[in-house]
TISEZA-591974 format. One record per residue (C-alpha): residue in three letters; x, y, z. Coordinates in steps of 0.02 Angstrom, whole numbers. Each point is the difference from the previous one (the first is absolute). Layout:
<code: ala | u: X | v: Y | w: Z>
...
END
This chain:
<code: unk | u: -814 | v: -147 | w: 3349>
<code: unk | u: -177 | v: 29 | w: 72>
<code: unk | u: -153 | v: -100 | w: -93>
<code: unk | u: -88 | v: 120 | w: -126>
<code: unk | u: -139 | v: -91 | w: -15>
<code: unk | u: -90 | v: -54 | w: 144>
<code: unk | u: -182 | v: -36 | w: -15>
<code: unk | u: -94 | v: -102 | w: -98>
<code: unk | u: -122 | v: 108 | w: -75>
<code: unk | u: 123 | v: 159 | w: -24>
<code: unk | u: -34 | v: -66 | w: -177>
<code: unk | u: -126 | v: 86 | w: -130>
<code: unk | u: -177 | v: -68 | w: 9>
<code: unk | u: -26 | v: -56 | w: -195>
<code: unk | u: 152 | v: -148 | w: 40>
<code: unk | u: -104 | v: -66 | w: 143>
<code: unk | u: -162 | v: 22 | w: -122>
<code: unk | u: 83 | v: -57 | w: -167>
<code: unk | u: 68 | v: -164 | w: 117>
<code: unk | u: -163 | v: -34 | w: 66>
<code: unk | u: -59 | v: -28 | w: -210>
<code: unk | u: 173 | v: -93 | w: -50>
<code: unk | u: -65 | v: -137 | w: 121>
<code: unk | u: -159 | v: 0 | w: -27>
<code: unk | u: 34 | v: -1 | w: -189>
<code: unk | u: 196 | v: -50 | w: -52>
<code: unk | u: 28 | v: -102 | w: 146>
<code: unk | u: 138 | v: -104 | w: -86>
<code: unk | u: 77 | v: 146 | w: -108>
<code: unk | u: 187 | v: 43 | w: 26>
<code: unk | u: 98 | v: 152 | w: -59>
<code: unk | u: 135 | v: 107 | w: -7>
<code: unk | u: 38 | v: 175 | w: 40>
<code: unk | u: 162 | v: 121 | w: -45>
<code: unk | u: 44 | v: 156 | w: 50>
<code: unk | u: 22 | v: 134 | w: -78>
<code: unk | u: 60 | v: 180 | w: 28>
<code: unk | u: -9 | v: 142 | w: -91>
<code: unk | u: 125 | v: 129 | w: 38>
<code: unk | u: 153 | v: -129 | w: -32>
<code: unk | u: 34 | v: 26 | w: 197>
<code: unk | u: 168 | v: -57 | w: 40>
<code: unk | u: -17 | v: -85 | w: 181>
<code: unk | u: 134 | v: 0 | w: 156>
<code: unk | u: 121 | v: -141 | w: 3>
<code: unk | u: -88 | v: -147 | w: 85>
<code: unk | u: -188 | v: 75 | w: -39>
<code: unk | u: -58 | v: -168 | w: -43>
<code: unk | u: 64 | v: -95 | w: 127>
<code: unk | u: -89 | v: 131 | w: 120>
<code: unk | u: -155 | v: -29 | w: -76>
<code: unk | u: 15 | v: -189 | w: 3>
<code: unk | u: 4 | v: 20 | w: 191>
<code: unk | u: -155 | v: 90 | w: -7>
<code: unk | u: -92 | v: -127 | w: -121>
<code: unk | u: 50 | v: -135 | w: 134>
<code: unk | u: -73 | v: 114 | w: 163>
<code: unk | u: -163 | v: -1 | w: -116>
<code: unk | u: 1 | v: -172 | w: 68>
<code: unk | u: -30 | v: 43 | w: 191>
<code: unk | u: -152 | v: 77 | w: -76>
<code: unk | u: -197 | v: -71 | w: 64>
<code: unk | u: -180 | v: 89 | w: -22>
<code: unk | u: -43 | v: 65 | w: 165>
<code: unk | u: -184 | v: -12 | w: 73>
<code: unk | u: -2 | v: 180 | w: 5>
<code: unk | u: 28 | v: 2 | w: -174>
<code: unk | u: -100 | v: -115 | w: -37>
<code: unk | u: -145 | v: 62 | w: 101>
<code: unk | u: 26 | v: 172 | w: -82>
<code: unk | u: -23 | v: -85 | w: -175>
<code: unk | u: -140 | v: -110 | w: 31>
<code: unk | u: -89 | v: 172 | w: 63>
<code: unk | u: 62 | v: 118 | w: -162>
<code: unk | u: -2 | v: -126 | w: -126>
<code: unk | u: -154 | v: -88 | w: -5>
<code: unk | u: 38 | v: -35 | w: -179>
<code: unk | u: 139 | v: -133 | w: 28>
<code: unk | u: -92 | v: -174 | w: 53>
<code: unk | u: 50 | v: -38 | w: 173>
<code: unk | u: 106 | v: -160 | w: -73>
<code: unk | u: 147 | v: 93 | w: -55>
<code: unk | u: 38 | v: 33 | w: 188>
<code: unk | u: 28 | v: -157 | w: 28>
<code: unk | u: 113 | v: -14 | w: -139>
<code: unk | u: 89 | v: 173 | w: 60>
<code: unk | u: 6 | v: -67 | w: 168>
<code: unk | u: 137 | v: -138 | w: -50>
<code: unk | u: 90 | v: 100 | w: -122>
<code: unk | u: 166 | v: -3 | w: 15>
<code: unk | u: 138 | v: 83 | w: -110>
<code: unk | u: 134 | v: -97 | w: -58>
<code: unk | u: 154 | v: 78 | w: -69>
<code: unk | u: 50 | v: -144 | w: -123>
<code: unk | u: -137 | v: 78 | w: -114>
<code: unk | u: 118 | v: 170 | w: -41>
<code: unk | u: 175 | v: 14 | w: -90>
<code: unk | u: 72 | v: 166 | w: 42>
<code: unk | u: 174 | v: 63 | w: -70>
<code: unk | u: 106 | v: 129 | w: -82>
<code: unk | u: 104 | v: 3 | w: -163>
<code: unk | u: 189 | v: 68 | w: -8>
<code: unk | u: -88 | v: 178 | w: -27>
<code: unk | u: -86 | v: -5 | w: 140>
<code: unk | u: -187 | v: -12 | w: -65>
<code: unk | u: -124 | v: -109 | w: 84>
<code: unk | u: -88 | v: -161 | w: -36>
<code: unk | u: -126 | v: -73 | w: 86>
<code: unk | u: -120 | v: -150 | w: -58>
<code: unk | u: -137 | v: -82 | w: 64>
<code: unk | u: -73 | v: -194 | w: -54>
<code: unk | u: -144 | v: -92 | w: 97>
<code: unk | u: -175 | v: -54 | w: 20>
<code: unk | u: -114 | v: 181 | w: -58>
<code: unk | u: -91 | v: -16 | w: 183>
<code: unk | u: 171 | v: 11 | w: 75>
<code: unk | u: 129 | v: 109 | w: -83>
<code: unk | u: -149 | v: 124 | w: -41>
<code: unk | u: 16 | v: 85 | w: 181>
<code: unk | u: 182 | v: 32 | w: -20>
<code: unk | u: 11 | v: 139 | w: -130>
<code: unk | u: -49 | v: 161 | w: 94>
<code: unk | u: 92 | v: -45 | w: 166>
<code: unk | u: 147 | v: -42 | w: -105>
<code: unk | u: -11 | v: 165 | w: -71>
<code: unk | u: -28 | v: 105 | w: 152>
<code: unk | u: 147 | v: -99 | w: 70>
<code: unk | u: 126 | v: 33 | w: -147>
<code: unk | u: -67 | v: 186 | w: -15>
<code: unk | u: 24 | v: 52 | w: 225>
<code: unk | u: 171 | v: -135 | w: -27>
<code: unk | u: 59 | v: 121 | w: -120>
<code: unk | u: -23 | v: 169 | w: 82>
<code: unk | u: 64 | v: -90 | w: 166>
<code: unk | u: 175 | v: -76 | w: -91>
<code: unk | u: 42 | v: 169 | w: -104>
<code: unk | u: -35 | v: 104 | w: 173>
<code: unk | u: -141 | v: 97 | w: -73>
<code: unk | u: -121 | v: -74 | w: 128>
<code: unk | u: 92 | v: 100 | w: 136>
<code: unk | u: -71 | v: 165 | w: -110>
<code: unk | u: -171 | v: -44 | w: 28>
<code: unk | u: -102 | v: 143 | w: 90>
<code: unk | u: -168 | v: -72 | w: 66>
<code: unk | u: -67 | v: 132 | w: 101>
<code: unk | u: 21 | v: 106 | w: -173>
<code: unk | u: -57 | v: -139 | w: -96>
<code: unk | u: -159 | v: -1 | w: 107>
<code: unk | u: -34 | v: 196 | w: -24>
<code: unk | u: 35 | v: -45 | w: -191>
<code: unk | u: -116 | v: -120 | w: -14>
<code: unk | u: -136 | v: 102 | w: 72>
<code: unk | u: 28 | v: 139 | w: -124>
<code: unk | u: -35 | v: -117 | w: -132>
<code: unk | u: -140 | v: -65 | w: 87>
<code: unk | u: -95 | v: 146 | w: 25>
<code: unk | u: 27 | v: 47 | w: -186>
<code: unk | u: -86 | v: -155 | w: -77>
<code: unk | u: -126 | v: -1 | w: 148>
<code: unk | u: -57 | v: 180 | w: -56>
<code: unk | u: 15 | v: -40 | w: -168>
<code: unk | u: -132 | v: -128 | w: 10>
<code: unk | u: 110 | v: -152 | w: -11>
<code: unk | u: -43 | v: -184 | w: 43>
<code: unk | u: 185 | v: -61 | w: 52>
<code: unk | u: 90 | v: -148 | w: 74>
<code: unk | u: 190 | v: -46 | w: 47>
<code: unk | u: 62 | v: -115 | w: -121>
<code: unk | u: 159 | v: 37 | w: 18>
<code: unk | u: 81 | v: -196 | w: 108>
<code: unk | u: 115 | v: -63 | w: -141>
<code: unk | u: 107 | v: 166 | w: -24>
<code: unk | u: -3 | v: 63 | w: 164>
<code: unk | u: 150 | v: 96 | w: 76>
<code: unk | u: -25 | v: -95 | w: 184>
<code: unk | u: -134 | v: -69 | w: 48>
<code: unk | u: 8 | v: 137 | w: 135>
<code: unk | u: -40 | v: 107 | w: -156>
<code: unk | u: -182 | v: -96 | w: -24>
<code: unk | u: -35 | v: -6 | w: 165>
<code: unk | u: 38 | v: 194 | w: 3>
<code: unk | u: -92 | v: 49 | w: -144>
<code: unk | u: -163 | v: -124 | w: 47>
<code: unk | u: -5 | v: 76 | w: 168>
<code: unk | u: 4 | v: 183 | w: -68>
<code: unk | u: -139 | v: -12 | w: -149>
<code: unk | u: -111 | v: -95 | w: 141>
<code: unk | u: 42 | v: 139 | w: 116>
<code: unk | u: -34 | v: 140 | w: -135>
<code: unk | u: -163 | v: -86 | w: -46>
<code: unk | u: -73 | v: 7 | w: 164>
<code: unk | u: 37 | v: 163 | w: 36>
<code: unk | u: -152 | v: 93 | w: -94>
<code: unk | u: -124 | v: -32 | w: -119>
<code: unk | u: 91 | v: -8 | w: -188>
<code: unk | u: -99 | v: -11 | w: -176>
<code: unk | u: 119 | v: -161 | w: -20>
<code: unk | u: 30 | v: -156 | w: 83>
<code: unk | u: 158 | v: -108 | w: 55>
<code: unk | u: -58 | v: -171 | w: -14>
<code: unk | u: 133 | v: -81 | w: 84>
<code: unk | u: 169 | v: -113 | w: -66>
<code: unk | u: 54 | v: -161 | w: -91>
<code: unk | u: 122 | v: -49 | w: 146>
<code: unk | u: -113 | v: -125 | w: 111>
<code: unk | u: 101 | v: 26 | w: 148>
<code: unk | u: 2 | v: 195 | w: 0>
<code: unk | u: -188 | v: 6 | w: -42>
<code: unk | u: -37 | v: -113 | w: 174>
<code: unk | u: 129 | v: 95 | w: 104>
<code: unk | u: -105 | v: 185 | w: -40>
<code: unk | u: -168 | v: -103 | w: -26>
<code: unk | u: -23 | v: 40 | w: -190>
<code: unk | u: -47 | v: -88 | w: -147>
<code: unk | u: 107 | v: -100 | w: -119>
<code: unk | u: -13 | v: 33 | w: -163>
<code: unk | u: 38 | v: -91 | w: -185>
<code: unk | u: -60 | v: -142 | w: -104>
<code: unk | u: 136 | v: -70 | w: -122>
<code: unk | u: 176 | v: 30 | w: -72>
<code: unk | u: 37 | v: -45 | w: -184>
<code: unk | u: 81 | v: -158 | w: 61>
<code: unk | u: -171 | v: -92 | w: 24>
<code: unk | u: -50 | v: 41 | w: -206>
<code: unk | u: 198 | v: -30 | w: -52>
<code: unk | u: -8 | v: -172 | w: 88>
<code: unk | u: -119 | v: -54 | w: -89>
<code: unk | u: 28 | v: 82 | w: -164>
<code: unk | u: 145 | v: -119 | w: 20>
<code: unk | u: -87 | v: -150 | w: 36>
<code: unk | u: -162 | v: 5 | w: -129>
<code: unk | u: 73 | v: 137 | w: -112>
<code: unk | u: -34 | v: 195 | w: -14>
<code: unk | u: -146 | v: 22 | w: -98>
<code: unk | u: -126 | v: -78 | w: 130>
<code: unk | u: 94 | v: 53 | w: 150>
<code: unk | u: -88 | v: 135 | w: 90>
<code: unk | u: -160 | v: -121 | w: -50>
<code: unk | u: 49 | v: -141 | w: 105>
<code: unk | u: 81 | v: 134 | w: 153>
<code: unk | u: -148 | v: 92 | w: -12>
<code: unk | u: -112 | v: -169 | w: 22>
<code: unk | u: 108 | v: -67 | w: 124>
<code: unk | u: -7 | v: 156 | w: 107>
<code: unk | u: -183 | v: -10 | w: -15>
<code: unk | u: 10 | v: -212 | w: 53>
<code: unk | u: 94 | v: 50 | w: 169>
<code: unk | u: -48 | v: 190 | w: 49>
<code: unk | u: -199 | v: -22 | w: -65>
<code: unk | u: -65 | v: 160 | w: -27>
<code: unk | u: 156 | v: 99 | w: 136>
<code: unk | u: 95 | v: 21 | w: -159>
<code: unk | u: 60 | v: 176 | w: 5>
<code: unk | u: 106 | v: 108 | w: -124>
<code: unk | u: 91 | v: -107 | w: -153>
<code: unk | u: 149 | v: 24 | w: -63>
<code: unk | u: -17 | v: 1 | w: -177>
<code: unk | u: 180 | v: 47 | w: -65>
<code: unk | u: 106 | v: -168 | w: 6>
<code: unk | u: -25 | v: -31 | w: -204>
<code: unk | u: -60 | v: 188 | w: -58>
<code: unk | u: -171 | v: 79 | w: -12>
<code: unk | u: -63 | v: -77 | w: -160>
<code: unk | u: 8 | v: -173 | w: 30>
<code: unk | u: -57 | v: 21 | w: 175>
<code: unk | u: -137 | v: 95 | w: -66>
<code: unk | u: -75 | v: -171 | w: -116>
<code: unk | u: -11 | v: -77 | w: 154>
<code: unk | u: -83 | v: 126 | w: 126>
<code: unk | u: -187 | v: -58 | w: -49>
<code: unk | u: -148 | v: 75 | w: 90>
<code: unk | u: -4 | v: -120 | w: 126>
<code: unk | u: 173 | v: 53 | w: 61>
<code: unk | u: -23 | v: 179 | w: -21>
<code: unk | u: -138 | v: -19 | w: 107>
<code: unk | u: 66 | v: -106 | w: 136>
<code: unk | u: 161 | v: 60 | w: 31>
<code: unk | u: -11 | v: 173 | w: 96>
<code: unk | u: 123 | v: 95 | w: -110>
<code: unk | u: 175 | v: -1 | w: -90>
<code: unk | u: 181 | v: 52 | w: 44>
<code: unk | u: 121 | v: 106 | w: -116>
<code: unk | u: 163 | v: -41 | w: 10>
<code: unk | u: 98 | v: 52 | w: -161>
<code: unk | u: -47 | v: 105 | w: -160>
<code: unk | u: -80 | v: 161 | w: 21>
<code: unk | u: -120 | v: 11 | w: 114>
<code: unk | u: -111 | v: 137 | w: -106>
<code: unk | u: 17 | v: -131 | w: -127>
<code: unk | u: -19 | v: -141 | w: 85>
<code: unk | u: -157 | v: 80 | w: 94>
<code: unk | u: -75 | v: 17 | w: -153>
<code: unk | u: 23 | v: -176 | w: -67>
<code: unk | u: -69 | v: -47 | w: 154>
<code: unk | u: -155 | v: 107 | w: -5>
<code: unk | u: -22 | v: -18 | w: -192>
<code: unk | u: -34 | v: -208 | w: 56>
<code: unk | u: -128 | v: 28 | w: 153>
<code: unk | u: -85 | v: 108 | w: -129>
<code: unk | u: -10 | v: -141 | w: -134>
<code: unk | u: -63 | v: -103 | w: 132>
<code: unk | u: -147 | v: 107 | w: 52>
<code: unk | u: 104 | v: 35 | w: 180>
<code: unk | u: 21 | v: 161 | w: 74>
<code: unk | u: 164 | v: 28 | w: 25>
<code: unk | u: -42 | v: 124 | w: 136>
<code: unk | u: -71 | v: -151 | w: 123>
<code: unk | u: 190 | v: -86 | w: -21>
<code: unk | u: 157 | v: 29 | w: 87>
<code: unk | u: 169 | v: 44 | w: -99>
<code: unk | u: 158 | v: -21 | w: 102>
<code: unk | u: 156 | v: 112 | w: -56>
<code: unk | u: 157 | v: -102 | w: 65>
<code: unk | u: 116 | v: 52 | w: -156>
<code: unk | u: 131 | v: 78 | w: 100>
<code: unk | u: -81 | v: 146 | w: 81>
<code: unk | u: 59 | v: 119 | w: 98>
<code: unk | u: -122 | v: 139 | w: 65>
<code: unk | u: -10 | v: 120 | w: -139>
<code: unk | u: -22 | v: -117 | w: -109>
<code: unk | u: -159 | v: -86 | w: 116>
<code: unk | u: -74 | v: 190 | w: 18>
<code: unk | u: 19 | v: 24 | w: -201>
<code: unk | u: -98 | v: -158 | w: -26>
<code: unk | u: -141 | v: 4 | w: 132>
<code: unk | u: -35 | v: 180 | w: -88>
<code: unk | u: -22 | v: -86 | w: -182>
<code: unk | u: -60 | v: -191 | w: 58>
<code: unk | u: -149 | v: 56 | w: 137>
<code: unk | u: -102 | v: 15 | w: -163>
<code: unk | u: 13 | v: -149 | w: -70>
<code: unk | u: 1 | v: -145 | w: 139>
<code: unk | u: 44 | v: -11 | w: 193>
<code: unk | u: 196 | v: 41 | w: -15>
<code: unk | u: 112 | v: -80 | w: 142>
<code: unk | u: 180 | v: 16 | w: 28>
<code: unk | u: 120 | v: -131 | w: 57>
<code: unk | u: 173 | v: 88 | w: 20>
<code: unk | u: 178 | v: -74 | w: 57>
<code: unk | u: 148 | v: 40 | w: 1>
<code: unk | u: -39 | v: 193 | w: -6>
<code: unk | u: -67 | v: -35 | w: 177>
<code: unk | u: 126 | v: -116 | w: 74>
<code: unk | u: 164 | v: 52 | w: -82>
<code: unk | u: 4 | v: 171 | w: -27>
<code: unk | u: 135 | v: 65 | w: 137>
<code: unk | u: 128 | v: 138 | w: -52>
<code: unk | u: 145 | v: -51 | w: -77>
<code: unk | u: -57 | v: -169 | w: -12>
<code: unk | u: -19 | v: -86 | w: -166>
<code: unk | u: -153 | v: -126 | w: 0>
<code: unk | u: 60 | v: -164 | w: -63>
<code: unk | u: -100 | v: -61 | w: -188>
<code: unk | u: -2 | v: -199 | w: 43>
<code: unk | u: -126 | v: -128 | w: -68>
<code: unk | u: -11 | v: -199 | w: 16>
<code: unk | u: -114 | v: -68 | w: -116>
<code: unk | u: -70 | v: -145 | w: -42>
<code: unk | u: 104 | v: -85 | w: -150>
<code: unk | u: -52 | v: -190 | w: -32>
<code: unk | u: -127 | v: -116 | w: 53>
<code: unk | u: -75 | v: -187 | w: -8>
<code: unk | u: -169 | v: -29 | w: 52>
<code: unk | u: 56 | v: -189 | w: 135>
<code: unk | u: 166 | v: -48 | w: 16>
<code: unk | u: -18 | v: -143 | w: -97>
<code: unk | u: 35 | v: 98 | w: -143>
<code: unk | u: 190 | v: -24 | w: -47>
<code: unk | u: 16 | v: 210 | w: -75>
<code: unk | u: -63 | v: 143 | w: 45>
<code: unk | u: -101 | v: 140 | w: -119>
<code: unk | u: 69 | v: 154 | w: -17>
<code: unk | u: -87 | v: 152 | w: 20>
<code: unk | u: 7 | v: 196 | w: 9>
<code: unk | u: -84 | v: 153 | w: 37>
<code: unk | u: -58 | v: 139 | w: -138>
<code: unk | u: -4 | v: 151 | w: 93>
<code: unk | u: -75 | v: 158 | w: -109>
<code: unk | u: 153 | v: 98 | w: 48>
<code: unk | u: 122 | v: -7 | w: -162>
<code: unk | u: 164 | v: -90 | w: 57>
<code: unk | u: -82 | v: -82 | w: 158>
<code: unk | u: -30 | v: -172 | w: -66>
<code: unk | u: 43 | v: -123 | w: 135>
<code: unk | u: 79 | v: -170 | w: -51>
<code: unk | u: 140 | v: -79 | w: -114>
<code: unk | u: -3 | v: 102 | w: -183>
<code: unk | u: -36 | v: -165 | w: -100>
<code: unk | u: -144 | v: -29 | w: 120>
<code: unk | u: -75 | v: 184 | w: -26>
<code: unk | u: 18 | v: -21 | w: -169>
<code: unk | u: -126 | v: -171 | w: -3>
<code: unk | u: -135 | v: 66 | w: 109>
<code: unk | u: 17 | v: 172 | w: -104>
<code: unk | u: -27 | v: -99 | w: -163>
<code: unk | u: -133 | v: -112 | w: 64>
<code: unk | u: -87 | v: 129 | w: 63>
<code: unk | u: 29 | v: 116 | w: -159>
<code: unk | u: 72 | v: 149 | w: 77>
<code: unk | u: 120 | v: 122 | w: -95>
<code: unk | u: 178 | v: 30 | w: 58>
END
């Protein structure tokens, strides 16, 4: 079977970024990740033995110059030590455990060192998603050339619409033919006229250099869940936002502010945050309500929420991202990261729902257990973790069932 993956930076740009701070911040943490999926999805016979194969071909895997050349030049942000450390990165399969039960469901784990395991999860789920499509025959179904017109009718509808947009869309993607597609089109439908929006570009490093765009993203809840782990919940976002601020000085970009809920989040977002970070990401609850929570604390600050940038990333699609700018334009500078909507949204195809997230930590090795930990999503029913473990960080944290 051909390699899926097969660059080093067809990854998402917050891994690369939320890496760079691991090191420069955890540097003897270790973890553990578990996957998860959503829809129940029974796999094809011999799935998991597949996708072993293409954990191990992760190993042929190096940072070219080009690459790294192309990152240096977008992403002045990152100091220019981590290259060094990216240049002699090498995958290693002994750090995933991939298998199926008698029904057929898959299991896949992750345990190592933070700085190493942490730039497995998105390739591993692009991989499982296009290994999917590819084993069940679906991939054979996939129209590009209609894909591409597709993808500029969307385009042009959130570019007229005033929209501020970016792919986001690597980790559920039908192919990565489908990114490369879709990237290609929104940068072609851009350039084509003057619009009262923008399209700022993608998360996927790789794509971004191959049609000279930006990449985009800070964080993923696995940076704040970490260490929620480690130190506890309640000061969690304290110490991510601090050490963001440590490695990134000043470059800190949008925060994601979800991992634990709004409230205790919000006891921690002081002024001096608020002011350095350049906005926040929604990514569960409603985003009218969560909006306003969000304004409501810029305001109590004596910050106009008008000067900050919102991103939308709660699985959009484009009405939903037109309904919003219309509303949000008022009250800050909206933004709108959208995924799977953009990379799996073929015909007769059903988009896979597949997470791995962060489950356990230790802050060095020496340690002899891990911590467990969990994510709090605002979204009713879409707690992340073991249900004795959601239960402690609920009640520690005082949240109501």
């Amino acid at each position: 079977m051909k390699q899926i993956i097969n660059h080093f930076t067809d990854d998402d740009l917050y891994k690369f970024t939320m890496c760079c701070a691991v090191i420069d911040n955890f540097p003897r943490a270790k973890v553990k990740y578990s996957f998860a999926d959503r829809n129940n999805t029974v796999y094809p016979e011999g799935f998991a033995e597949k996708l072993t194969e293409q954990i191990a071909m992760l190993e042929n895997l190096s940072i070219t110059d080009e690459e790294t050349e192309f990152m240096v030049r977008k992403c002045t942000y990152i100091p220019h030590w981590f290259y060094n450390y990216l240049k002699g990165f090498r995958f290693n399969r002994k750090w995933v455990k991939a298998w199926q039960d008698d029904e057929g469901h898959l299991h896949v784990e992750f345990e190592g060192s933070w700085s190493d395991t942490i730039l497995l999860e998105v390739k591993v789920l692009a991989i499982i998603s296009e290994l999917y499509y590819i084993m069940t025959g679906q991939s054979e179904k996939l129209d590009y050339e209609a894909y591409y017109d597709k993808t500029m009718g969307k385009a042009e509808r959130l570019l007229e619409a005033g929209c501020t947009f970016s792919d986001f869309g690597t980790r559920r993607r039908a192919s990565f033919k489908a990114e490369d597609t879709i990237v290609k089109a929104m940068k072609d439908c851009y350039a084509s006229r003057q619009w009262k929006g923008r399209f700022v570009g993608t998360s996927n490093v790789y794509l971004a250099m191959k049609y000279d765009l930006t990449p985009v993203g800070t964080m993923a809840h696995e940076f704040v869940c970490a260490i929620g782990g480690m130190y506890g919940p309640q000061m969690a976002n304290h110490i991510a936002m601090n050490s963001w601020r440590n490695t990134f000085r000043g470059a800190l970009g949008t925060y994601l502010y979800d991992s634990f809920g709004w409230n205790i989040f919000s006891l921690n977002f002081s002024e001096d945050f608020a002011n350095l970070f350049k906005g926040l990401r929604i990514d569960s609850g409603d985003n009218r309500e969560e909006l306003q929570k969000i304004v409501n604390k810029y305001q109590s600050l004596g910050i106009d929420s008008r000067t900050k940038q919102v991103v939308f990333s709660n699985g959009l699609d484009t009405d939903r991202a037109i309904e919003i700018q219309k509303y949000a334009k008022d009250f800050c500078l909206p933004s709108f990261g959208i995924g799977t909507h953009f990379t799996n949204d073929f015909d007769g195809i059903e988009p896979m729902n597949i997470v791995i997230k962060l489950v356990a930590a230790k802050i060095t090795e020496a340690w002899t257990f891990y911590n467990d930990t969990c994510k709090l999503s605002e979204d009713d029913g879409k707690h992340t973790g073991k249900p004795e473990v959601i239960a402690r960080f609920m009640e520690t944290l005082n949240i109501s069932k």
